[in-house]
C-alpha positions, 0 to 999 in steps of 0.5 A, spaced: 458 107 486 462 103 491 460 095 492 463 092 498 463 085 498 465 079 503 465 073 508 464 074 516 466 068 519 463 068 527 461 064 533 455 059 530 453 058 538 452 066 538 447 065 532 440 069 535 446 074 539 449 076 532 442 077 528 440 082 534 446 086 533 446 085 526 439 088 525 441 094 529 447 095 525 444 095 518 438 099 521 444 105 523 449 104 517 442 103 511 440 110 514 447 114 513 448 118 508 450 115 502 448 109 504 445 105 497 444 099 500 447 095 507 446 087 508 448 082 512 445 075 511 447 069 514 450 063 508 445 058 508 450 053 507 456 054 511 454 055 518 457 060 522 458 065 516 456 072 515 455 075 507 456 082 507 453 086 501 454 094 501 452 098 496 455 106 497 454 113 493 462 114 492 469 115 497 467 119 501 460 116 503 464 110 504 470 113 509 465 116 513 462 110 514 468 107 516 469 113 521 462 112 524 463 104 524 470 104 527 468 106 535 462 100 534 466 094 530 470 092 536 464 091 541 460 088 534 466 083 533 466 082 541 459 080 540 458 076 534 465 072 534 468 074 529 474 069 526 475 072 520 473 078 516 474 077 508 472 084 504 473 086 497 471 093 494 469 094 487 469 100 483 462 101 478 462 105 473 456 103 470 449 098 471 445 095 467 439 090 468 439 083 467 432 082 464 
């Protein structure tokens, strides 16, 4: 499993803008094959900051994506402001629960 992780910084007056696409972007991404999980969730501290959380089946889940996101991710970045984009990957290879 694939984990992307990572900081959007954005236009704190586009707030309500943003949360639409947002939404729709998630709804696309969650429903892409090999998607496990996609959320963008706005920092309740640091304003003006998105928190990316994706989880992906492997590489080849995550490359698609990046090929179907591509075409989109200019006009979502017009929309939301982006500043700056911090994203790392890590590589999993096992999961355990904590309790």
């Amino acid at each position: 499993m694939l984990v992307i992780t990572g900081n959007i910084s954005v236009d704190p007056s586009k707030r309500d803008e943003i949360t639409t696409a947002a939404i729709e972007m998630m709804k696309a991404t969650r429903a892409e094959p090999g998607c496990i999980d996609y959320a963008l969730t706005w920092d309740l501290v640091e304003e003006g900051v998105i928190r990316v959380i994706e989880q992906w089946e492997d590489q080849a889940a995550l490359d698609a994506h990046f090929a179907f996101i591509a075409s989109q991710m200019d006009i979502f970045a017009r929309t939301m402001g982006v500043t700056k984009m911090e994203l790392k990957k890590f590589e999993i290879s096992s999961i355990s629960p904590i309790r």
